[in-house]
C-alpha positions as a Markdown table, in Angstrom:
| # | Residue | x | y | z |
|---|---|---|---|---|
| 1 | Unk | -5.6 | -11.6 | -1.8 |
| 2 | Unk | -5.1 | -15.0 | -1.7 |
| 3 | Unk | -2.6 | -16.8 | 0.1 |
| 4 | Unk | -1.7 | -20.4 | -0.9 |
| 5 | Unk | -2.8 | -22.9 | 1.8 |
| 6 | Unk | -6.1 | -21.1 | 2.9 |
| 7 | Unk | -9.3 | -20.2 | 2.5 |
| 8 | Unk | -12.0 | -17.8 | 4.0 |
| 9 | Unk | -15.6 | -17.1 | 4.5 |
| 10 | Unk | -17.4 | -14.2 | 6.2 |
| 11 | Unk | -21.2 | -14.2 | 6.9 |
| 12 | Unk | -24.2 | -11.7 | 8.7 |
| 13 | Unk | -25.4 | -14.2 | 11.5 |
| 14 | Unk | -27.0 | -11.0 | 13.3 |
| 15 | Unk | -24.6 | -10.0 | 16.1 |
| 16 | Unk | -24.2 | -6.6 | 14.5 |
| 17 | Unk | -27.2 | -4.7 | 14.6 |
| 18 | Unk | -26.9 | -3.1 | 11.3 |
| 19 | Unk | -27.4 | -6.5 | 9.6 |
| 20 | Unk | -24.1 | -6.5 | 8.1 |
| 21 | Unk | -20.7 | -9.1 | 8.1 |
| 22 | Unk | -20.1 | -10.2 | 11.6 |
| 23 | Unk | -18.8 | -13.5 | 11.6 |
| 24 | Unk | -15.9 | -14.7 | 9.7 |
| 25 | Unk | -13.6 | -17.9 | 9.4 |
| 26 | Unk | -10.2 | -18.6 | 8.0 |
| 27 | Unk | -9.0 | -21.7 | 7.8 |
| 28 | Unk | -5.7 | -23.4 | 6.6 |
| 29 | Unk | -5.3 | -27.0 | 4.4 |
| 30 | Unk | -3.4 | -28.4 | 7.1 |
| 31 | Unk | -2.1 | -27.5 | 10.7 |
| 32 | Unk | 0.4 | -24.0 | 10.7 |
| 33 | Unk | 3.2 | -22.6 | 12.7 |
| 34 | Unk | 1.7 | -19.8 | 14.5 |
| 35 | Unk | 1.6 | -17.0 | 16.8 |
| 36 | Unk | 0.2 | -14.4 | 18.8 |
| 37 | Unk | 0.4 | -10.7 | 20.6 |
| 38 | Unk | -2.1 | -10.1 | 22.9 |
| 39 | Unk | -3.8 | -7.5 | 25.3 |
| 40 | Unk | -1.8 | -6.5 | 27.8 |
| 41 | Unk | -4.6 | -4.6 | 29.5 |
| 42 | Unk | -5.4 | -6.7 | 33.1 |
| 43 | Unk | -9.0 | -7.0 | 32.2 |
| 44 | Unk | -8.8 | -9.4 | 29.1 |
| 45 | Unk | -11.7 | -11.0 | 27.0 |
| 46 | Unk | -12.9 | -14.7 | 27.0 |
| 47 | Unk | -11.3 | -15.0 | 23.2 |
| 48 | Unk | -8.0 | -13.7 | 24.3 |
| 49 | Unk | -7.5 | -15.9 | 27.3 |
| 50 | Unk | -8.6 | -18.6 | 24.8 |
| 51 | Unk | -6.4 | -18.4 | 22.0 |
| 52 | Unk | -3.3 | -17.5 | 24.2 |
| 53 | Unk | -3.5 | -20.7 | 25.8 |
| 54 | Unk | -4.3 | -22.4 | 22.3 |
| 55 | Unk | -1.1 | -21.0 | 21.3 |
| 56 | Unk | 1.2 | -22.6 | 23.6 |
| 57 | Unk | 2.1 | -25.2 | 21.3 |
| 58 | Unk | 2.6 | -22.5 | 18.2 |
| 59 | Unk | -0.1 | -24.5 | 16.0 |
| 60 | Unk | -3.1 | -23.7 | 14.7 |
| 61 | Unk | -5.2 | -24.1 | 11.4 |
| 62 | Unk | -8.0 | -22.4 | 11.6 |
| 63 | Unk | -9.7 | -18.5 | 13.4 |
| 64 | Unk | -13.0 | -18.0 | 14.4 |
| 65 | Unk | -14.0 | -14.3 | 14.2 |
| 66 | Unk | -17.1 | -12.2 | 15.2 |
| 67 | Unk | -17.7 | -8.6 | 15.1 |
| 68 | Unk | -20.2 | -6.7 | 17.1 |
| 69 | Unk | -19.8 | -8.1 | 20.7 |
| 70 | Unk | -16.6 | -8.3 | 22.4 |
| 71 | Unk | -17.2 | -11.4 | 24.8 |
| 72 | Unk | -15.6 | -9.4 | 27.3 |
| 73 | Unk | -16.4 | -9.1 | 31.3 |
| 74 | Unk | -18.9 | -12.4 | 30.7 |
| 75 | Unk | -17.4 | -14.8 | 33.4 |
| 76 | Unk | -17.9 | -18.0 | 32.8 |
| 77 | Unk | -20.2 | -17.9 | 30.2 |
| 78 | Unk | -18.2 | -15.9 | 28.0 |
| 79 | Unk | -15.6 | -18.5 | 28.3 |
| 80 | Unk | -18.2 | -20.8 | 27.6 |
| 81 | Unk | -19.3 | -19.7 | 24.8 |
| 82 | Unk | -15.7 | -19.3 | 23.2 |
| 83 | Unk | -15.0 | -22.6 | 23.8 |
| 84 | Unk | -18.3 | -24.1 | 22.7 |
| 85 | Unk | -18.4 | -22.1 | 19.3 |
| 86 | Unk | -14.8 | -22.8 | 18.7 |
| 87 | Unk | -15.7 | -26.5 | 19.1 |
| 88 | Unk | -18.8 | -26.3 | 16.8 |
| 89 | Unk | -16.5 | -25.3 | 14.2 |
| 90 | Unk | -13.9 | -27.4 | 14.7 |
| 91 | Unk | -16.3 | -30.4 | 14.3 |
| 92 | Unk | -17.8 | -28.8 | 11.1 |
| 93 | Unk | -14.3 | -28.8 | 10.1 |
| 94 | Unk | -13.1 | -32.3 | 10.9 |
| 95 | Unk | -9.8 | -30.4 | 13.4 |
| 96 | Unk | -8.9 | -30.9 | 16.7 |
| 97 | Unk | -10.6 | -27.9 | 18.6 |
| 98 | Unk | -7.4 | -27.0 | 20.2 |
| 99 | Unk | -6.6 | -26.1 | 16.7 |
| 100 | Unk | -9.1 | -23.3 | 16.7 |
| 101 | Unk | -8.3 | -20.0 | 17.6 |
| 102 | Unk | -11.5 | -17.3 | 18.6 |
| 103 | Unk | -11.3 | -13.2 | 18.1 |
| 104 | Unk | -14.0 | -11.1 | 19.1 |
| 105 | Unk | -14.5 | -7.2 | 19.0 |
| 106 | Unk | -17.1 | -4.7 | 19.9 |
| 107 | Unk | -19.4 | -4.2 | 22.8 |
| 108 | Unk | -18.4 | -5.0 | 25.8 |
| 109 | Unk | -20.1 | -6.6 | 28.5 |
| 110 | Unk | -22.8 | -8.6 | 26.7 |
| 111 | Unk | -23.4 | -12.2 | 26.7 |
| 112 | Unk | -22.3 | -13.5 | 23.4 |
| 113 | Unk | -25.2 | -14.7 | 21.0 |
| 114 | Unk | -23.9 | -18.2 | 20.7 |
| 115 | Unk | -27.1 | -20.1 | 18.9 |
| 116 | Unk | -26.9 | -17.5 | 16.7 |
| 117 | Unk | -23.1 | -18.0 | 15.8 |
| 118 | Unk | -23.5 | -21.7 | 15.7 |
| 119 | Unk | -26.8 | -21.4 | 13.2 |
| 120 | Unk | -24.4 | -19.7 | 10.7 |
| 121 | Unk | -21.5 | -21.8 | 10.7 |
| 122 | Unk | -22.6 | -24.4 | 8.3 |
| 123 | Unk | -23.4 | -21.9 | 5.4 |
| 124 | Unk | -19.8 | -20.2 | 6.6 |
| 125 | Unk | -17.8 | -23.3 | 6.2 |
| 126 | Unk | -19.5 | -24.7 | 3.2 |
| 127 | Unk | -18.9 | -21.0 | 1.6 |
| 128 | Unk | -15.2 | -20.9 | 2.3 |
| 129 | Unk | -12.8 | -20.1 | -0.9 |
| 130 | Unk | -9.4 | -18.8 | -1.6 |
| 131 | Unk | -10.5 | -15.8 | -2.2 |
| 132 | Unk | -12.6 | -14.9 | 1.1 |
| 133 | Unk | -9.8 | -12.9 | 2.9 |
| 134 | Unk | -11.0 | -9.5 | 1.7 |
| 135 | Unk | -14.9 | -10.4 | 2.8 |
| 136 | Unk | -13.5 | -11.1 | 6.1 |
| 137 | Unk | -11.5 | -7.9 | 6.3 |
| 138 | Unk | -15.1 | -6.4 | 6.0 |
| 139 | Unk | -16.6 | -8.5 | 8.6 |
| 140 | Unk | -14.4 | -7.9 | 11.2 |
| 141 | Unk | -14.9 | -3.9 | 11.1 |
| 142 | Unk | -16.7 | -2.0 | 14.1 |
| 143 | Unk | -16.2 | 1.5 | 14.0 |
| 144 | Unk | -14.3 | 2.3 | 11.1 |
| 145 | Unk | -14.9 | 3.4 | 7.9 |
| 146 | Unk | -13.2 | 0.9 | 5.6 |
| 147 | Unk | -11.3 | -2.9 | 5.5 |
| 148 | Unk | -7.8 | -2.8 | 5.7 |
| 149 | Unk | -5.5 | -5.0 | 4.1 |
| 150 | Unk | -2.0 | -5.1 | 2.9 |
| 151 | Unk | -0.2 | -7.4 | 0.7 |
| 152 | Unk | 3.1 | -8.9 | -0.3 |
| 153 | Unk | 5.0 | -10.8 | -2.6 |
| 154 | Unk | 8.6 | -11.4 | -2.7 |
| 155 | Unk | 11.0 | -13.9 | -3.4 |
| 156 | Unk | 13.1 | -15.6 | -0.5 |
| 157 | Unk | 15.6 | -18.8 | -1.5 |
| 158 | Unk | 14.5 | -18.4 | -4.9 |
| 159 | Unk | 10.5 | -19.1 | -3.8 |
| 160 | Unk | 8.2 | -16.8 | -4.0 |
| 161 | Unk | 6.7 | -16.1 | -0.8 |
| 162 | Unk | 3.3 | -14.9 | 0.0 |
| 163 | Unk | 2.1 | -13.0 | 2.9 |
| 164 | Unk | -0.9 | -10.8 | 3.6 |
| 165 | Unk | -2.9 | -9.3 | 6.5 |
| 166 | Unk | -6.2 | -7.3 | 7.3 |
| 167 | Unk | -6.7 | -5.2 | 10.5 |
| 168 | Unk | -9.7 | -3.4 | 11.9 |
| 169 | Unk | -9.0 | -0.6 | 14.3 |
| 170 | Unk | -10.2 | 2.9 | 14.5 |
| 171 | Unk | -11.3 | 3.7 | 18.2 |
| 172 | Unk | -9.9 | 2.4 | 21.7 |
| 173 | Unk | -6.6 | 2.5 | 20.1 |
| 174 | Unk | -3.1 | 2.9 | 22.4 |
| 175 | Unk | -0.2 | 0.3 | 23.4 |
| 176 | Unk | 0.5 | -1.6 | 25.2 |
| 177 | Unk | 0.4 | -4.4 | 22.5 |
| 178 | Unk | -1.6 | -4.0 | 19.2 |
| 179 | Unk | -4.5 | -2.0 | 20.2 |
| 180 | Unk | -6.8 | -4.0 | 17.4 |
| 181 | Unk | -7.6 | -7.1 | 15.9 |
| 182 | Unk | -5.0 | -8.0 | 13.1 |
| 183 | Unk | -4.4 | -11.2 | 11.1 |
| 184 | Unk | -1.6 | -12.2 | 9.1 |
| 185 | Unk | -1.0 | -15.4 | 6.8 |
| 186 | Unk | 1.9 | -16.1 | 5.1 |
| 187 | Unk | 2.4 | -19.7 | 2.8 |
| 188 | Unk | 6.3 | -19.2 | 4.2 |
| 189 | Unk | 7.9 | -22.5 | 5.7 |
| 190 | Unk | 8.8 | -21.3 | 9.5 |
| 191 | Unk | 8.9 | -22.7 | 12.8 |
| 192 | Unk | 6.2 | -21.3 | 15.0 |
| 193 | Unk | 8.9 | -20.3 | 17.8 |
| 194 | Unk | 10.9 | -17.9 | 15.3 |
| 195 | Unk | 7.1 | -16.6 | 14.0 |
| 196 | Unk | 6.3 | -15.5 | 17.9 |
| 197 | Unk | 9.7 | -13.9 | 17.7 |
| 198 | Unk | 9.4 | -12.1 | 14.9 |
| 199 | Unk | 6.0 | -10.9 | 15.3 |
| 200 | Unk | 6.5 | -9.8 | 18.4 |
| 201 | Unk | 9.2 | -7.3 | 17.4 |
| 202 | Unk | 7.2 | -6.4 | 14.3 |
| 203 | Unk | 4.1 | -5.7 | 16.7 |
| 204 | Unk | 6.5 | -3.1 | 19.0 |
| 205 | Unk | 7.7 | -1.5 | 16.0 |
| 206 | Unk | 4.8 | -0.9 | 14.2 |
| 207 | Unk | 1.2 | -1.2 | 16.0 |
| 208 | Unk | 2.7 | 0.0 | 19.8 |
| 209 | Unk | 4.0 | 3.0 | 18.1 |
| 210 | Unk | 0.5 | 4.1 | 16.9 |
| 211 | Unk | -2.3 | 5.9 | 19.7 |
| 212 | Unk | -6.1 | 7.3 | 18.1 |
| 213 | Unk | -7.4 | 7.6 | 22.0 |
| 214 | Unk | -5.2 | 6.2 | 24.7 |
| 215 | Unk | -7.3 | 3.8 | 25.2 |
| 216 | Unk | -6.2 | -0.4 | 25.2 |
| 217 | Unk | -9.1 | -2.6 | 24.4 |
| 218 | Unk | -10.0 | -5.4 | 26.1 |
| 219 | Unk | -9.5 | -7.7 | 22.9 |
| 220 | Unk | -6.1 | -6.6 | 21.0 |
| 221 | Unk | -5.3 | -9.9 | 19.2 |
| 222 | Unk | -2.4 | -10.1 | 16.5 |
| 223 | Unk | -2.3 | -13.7 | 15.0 |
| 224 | Unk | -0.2 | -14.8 | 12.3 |
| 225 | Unk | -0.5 | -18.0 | 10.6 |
| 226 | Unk | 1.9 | -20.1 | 8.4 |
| 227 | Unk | 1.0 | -22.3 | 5.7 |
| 228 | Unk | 4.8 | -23.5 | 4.9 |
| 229 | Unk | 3.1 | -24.2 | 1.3 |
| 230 | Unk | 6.3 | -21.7 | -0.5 |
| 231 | Unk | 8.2 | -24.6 | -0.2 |
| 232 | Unk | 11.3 | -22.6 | 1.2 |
| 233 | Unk | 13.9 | -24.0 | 3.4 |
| 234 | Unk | 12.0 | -24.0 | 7.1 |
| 235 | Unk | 13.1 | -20.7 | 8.8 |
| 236 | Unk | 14.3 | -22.1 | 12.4 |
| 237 | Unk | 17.0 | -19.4 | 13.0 |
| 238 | Unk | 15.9 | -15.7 | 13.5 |
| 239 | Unk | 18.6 | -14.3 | 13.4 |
| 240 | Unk | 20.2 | -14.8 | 10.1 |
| 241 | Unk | 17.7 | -17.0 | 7.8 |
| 242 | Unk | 14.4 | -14.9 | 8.3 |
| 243 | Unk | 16.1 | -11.4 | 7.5 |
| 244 | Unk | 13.5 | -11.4 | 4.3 |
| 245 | Unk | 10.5 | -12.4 | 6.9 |
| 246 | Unk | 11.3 | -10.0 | 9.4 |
| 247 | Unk | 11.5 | -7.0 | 7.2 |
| 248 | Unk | 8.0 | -8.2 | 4.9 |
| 249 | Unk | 6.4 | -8.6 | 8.4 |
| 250 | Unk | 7.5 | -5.0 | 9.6 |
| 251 | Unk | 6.2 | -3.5 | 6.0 |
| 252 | Unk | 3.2 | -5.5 | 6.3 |
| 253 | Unk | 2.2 | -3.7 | 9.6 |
| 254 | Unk | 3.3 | -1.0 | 9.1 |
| 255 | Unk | 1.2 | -0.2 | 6.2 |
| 256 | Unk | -1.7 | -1.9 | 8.2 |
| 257 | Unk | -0.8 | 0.7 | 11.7 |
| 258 | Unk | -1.4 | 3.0 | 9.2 |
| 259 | Unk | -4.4 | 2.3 | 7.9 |
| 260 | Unk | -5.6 | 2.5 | 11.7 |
| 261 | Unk | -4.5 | 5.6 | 12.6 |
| 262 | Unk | -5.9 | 6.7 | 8.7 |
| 263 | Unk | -9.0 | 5.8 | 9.8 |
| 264 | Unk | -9.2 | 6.8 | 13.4 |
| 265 | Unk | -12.7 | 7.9 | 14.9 |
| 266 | Unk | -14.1 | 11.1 | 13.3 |
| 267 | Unk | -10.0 | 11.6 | 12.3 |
| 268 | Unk | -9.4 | 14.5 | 9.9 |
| 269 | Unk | -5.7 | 14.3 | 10.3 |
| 270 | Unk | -3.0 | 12.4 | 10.5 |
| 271 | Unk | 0.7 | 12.8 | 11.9 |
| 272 | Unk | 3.6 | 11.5 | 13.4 |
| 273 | Unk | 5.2 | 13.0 | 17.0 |
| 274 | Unk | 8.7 | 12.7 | 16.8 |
| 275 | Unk | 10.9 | 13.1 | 20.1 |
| 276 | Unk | 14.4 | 13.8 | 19.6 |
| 277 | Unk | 17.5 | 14.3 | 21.8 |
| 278 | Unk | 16.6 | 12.3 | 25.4 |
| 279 | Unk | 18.9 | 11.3 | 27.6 |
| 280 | Unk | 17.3 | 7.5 | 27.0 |
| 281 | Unk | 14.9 | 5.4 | 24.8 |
| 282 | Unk | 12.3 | 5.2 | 28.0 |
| 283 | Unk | 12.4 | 9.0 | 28.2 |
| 284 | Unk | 11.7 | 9.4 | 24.3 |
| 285 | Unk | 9.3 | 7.0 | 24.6 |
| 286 | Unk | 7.6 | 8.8 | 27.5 |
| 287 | Unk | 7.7 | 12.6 | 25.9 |
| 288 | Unk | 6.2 | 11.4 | 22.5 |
| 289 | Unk | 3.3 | 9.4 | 23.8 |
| 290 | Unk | 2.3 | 12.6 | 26.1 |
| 291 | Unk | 2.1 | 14.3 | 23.1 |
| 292 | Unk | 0.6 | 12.0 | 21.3 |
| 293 | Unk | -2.1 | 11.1 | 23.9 |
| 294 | Unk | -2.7 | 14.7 | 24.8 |
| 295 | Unk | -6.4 | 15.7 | 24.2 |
| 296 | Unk | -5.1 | 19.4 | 24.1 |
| 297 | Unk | -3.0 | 19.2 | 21.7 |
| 298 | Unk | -5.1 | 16.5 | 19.3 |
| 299 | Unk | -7.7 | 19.1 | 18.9 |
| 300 | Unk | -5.6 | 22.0 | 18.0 |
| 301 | Unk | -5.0 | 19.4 | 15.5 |
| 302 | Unk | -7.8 | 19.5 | 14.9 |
| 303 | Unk | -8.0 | 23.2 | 14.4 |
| 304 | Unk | -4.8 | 23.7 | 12.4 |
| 305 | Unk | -3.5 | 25.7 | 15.2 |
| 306 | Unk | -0.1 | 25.8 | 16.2 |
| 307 | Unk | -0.5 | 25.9 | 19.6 |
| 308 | Unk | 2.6 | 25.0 | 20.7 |
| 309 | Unk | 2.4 | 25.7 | 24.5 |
| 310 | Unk | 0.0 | 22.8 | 24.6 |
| 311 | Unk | 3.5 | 20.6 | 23.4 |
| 312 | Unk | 5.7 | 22.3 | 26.0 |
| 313 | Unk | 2.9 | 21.4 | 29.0 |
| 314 | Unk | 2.7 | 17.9 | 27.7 |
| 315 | Unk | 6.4 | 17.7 | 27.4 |
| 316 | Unk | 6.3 | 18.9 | 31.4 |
| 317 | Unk | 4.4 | 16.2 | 32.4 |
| 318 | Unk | 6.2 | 13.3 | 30.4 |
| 319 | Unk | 8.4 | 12.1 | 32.8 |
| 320 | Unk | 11.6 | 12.8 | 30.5 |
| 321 | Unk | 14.1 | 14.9 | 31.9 |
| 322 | Unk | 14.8 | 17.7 | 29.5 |
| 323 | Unk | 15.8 | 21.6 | 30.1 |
| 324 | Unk | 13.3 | 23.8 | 28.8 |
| 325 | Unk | 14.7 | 26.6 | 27.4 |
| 326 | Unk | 16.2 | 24.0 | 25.0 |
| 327 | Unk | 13.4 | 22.5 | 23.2 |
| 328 | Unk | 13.1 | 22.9 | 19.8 |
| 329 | Unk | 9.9 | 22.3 | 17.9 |
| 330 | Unk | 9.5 | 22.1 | 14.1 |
| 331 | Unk | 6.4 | 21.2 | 12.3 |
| 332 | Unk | 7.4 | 19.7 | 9.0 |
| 333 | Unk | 10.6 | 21.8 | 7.7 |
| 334 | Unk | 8.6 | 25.2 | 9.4 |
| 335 | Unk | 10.4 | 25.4 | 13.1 |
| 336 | Unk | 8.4 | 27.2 | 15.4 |
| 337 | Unk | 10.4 | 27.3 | 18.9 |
| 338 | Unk | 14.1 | 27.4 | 19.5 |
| 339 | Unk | 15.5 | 27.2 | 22.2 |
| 340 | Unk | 12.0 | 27.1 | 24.5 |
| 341 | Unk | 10.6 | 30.4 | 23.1 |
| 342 | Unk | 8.2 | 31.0 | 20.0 |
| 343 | Unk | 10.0 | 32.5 | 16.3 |
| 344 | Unk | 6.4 | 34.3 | 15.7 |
| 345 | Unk | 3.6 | 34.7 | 13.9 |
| 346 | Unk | 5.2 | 33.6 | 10.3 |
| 347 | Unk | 6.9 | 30.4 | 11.6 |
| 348 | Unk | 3.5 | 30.1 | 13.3 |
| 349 | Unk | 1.4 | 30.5 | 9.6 |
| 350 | Unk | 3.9 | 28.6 | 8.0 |
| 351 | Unk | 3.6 | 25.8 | 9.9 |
| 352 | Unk | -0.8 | 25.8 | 10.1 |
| 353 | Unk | -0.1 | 25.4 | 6.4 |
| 354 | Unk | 1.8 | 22.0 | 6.7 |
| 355 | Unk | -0.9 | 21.2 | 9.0 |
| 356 | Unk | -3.7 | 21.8 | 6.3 |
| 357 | Unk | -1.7 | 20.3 | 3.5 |
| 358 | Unk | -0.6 | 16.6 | 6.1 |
| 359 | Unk | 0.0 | 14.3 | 6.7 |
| 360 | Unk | 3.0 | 15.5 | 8.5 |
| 361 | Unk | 6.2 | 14.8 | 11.4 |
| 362 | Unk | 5.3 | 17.5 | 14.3 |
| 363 | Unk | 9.7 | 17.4 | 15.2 |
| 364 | Unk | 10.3 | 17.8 | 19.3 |
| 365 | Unk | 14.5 | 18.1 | 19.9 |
| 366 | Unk | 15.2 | 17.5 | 23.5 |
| 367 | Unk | 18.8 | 18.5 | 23.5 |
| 368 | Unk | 19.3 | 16.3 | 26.4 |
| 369 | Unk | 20.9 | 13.1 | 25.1 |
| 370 | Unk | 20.8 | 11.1 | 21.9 |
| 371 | Unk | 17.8 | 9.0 | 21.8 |
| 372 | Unk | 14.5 | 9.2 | 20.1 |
| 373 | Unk | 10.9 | 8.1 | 19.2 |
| 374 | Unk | 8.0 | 8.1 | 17.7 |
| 375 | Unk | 4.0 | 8.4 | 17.5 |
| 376 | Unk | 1.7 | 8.0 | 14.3 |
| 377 | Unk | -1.6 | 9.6 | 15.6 |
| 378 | Unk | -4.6 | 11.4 | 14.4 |
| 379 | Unk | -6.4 | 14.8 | 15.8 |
| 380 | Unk | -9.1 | 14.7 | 17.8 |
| 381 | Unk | -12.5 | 15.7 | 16.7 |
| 382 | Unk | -16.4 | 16.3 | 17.4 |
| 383 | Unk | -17.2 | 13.4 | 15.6 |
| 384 | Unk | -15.0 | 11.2 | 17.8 |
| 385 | Unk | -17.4 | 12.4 | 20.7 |
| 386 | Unk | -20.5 | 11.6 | 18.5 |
| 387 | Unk | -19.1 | 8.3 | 17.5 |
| 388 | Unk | -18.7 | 6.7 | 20.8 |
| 389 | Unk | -21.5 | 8.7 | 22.6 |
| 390 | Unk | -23.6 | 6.6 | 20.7 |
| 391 | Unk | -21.8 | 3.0 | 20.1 |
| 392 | Unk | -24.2 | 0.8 | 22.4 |
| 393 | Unk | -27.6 | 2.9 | 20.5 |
């Protein structure tokens, strides 16, 4: 994974108390066009607050990441201690520390170890290679069970064009926003203004249509970075000259949303609620993430059990306007309620199988306009409990 125009380096600088990667740095060859999505939860982290204002100029070169500790609800010295360790970097470095962008993720509420983040960054920058994207994807992991990354290469004015990303994500995961931390670098020449646009309508198409929990975090960061070292014509227009960028950005977190919801906490299975047939894109919206976000129906999921009355009450309480006695419910190509009543035990078995076999598109038709949308989610499980009864131990 390596992306022409930067390098990377994770290290263990003991934040995380298993001992493992904590503390990662990317950083480009010279300053990028960049942008960010962020939180839109009102209580928001030290590094957020940081690199949003960072970004008001659409440059950076370099991002300063630590697992383990969220630097979040730490007042003053949180903020502190973002801006100091982003300025110990950027020193190391030889940048401007405006240049420098923080992410943190983990724990919240606990004063961020800063002399021990500022020990490691000499061995971090003097380790950094082209090739250190996929040991960052590792350091940046909390909860879940493997790195995720995604990758692409295509050709765009006869160039080619580079662009990857690695996301971490598999608890405290719900709009509005990104519900992670996620990075993207790209060696594509394009202004930082037309990046912001197109990442934020990559962002709502791809990582606010995924839910594990309902729950925002206090950190969602989406950053993406570009190097301009393809040599392509600079993208300044989006809406005819980054057609290529917009759709590579869309794949590229799309297959990263994925991953998350792949991976969610103690996650068995995964599946997409599909709302069909509302009288307008807010009420489709509205059904599909009560669905979605329904603990009920996540752990019959869980169970392989087709309790479709669970979908109906959630439906109830959506806020869409819709008839009853015309919903129709299909799981996979098995339909198991027309019309607001239940087709019976076969539609019923028929349907637990496409549950078994997933991943799968649980189908809810409205009948009550011609609108629609979507949820990837996962079930809900024992483990999920287990998991986060125990995150602080």
């Amino acid at each position: 994974m390596i992306v022409p125009g930067f390098q990377a380096a994770a290290t263990a600088a003991g934040i995380k108390k298993n001992g493992g990667l904590d503390l990662a740095l990317i950083v480009a060859d010279t300053p990028c066009a960049a942008a960010g999505v962020f939180t839109r939860n009102r209580v928001k982290a030290a590094p957020v607050l940081l690199s949003r204002e960072r970004l008001r100029r659409h440059r950076l070169q370099a991002v300063l990441i630590n697992s383990g500790n969220a630097n979040a609800c730490t007042g003053a010295q949180g903020m502190t201690a973002a801006v100091e360790a982003t300025r110990q970097a950027a020193q190391l470095l030889g940048l401007p520390e405006n240049l420098v962008a923080p992410a943190s993720t983990g724990v919240i509420g606990q004063p961020l170890p800063l002399e021990r983040i500022i020990a490691a960054l000499p061995d971090l920058v003097a380790s950094l290679s082209p090739e250190g994207l996929g040991q960052v994807a590792q350091a940046i992991m909390t909860t879940d069970t493997r790195p995720k990354t995604a990758f692409i290469r295509e050709t765009m004015f006869g160039v080619p064009v580079t662009m990857v990303g690695i996301a971490k994500g598999a608890g405290m995961i719900h709009p509005d926003m990104a519900t992670l931390l996620a990075f993207v670098f790209t060696d594509a020449a394009v202004t930082g203004r037309v990046l912001k646009h197109l990442l934020k309508e990559a962002v709502n198409q791809t990582f606010n249509r995924i839910t594990i929990d309902g729950d925002t975090s206090t950190n969602d960061t989406v950053l993406a970075l570009a190097s301009g070292k393809a040599g392509n014509p600079l993208i300044a227009d989006p809406r005819l000259s980054a057609l290529s960028l917009r759709d590579w950005l869309k794949d590229l977190l799309t297959d990263l949303a994925r991953q998350v919801v792949a991976d969610g906490e103690g996650a068995m299975r995964t599946y997409r609620i599909l709302v069909q047939g509302a009288a307008s894109p807010r009420q489709a919206q509205q059904a599909a993430a009560a669905i979605a976000t329904s603990p009920l129906v996540k752990t019959a999921m869980n169970g392989a059990d087709v309790n479709w009355g669970r979908i109906m009450a959630a439906l109830g309480r959506s806020g869409a306007n819709f008839q009853p006695e015309r919903v129709d419910i299909t799981f996979g190509p098995h339909q198991v309620v027309k019309n607001g009543q239940g087709l019976g035990i076969e539609a019923e078995n028929a349907a637990r199988q496409v549950i078994l076999d997933g991943p799968f598109t649980l189908t809810v038709h409205l009948h009550a306009g011609n609108f629609s949308d979507y949820y990837d989610t996962c079930d809900l499980s024992q483990d999920y409990i287990r998991i986060n009864a125990s995150y602080r131990s």
